[in-house]
C-alpha beads as a LAMMPS data file, in Angstrom:
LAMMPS data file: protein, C-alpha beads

81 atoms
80 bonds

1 atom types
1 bond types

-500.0 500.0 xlo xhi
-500.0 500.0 ylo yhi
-500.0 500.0 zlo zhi

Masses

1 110.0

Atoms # bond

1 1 1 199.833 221.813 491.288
2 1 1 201.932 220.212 488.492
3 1 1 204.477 217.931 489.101
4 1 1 207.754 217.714 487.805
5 1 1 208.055 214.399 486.074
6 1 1 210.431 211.753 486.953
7 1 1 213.774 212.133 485.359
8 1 1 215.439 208.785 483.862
9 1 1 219.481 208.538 484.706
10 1 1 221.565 209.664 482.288
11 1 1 223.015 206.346 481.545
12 1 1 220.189 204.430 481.663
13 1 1 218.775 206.862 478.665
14 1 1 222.153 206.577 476.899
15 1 1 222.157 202.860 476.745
16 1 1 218.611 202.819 475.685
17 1 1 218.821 204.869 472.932
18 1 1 221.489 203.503 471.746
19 1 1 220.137 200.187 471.382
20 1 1 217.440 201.371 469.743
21 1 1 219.357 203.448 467.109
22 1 1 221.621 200.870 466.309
23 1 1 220.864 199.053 462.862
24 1 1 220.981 195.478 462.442
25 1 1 224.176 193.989 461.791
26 1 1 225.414 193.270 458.167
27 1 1 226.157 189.117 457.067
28 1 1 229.394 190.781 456.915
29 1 1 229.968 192.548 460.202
30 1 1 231.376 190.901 463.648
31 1 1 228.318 190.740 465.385
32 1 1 228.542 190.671 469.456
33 1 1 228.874 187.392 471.170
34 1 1 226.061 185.839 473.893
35 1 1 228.767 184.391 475.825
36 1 1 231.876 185.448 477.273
37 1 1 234.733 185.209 474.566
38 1 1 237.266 182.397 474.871
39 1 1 240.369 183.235 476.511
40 1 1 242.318 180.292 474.426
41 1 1 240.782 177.554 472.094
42 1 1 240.310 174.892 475.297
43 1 1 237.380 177.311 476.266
44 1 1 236.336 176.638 472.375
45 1 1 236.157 173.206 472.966
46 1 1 234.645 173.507 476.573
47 1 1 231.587 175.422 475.191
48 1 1 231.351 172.561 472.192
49 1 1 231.572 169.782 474.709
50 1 1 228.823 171.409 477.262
51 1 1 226.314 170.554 474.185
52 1 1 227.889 167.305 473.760
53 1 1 226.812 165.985 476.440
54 1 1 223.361 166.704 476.049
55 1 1 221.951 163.312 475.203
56 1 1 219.331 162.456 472.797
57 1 1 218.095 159.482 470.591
58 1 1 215.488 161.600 468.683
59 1 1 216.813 162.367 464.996
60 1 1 215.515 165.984 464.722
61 1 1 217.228 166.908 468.015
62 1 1 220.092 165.535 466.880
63 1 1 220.420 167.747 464.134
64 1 1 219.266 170.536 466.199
65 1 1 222.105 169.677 468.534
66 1 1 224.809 170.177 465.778
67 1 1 223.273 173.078 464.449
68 1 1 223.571 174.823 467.698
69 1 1 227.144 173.586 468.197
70 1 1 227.890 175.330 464.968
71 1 1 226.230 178.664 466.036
72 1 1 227.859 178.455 469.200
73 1 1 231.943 177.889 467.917
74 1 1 230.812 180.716 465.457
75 1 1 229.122 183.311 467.990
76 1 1 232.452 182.444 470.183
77 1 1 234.772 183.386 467.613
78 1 1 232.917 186.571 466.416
79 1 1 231.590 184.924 463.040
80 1 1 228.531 185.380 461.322
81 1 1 225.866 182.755 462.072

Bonds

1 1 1 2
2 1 2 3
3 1 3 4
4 1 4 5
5 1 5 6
6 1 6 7
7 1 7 8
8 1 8 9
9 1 9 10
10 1 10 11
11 1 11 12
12 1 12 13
13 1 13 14
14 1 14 15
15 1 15 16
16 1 16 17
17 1 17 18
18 1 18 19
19 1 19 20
20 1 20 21
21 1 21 22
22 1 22 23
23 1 23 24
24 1 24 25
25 1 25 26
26 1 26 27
27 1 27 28
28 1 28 29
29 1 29 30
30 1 30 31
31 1 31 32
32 1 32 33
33 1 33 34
34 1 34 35
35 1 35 36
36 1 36 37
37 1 37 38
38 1 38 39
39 1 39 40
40 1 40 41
41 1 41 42
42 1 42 43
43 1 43 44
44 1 44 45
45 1 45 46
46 1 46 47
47 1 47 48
48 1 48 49
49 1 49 50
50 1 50 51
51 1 51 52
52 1 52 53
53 1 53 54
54 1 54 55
55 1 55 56
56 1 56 57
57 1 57 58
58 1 58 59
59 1 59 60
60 1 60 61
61 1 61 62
62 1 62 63
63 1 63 64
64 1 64 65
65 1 65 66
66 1 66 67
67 1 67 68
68 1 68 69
69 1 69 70
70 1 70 71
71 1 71 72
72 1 72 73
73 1 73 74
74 1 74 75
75 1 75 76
76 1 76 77
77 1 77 78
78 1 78 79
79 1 79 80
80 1 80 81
């Protein structure tokens, strides 16, 4: 006896091939944010001040720290990183 094999939902196909067909995003495209977008620029400054206040002495997470403050005002706004 053969049996049938399982079928996957529609959707859950759809979004899957999708994401795989989708090419990589060009320096000069909008590429799609991590976090939710910022309803005003005080949400700006909320996400820049949540890594703020992580504290560190160590020189090399310092800079990390600022690096990723940078990413994360750009990936908020929809720039490229």
């Amino acid at each position: 006896m053969i049996r049938p094999t399982p079928r996957i939902p529609s959707g859950t196909a759809a979004k899957t091939a999708s994401r795989t067909t989708r090419a990589p995003p060009e320096e000069t495209q909008v590429k799609p944010s991590r976090i939710p977008a910022p309803l005003n620029i005080t949400e700006v400054g909320g996400y820049f001040n949540l890594i703020e206040q992580v504290e560190t002495t160590d020189p090399a997470l310092q800079n990390q720290k600022a690096r990723m403050q940078l990413a994360l005002i750009a990936s908020a706004l929809g720039l490229p990183t």
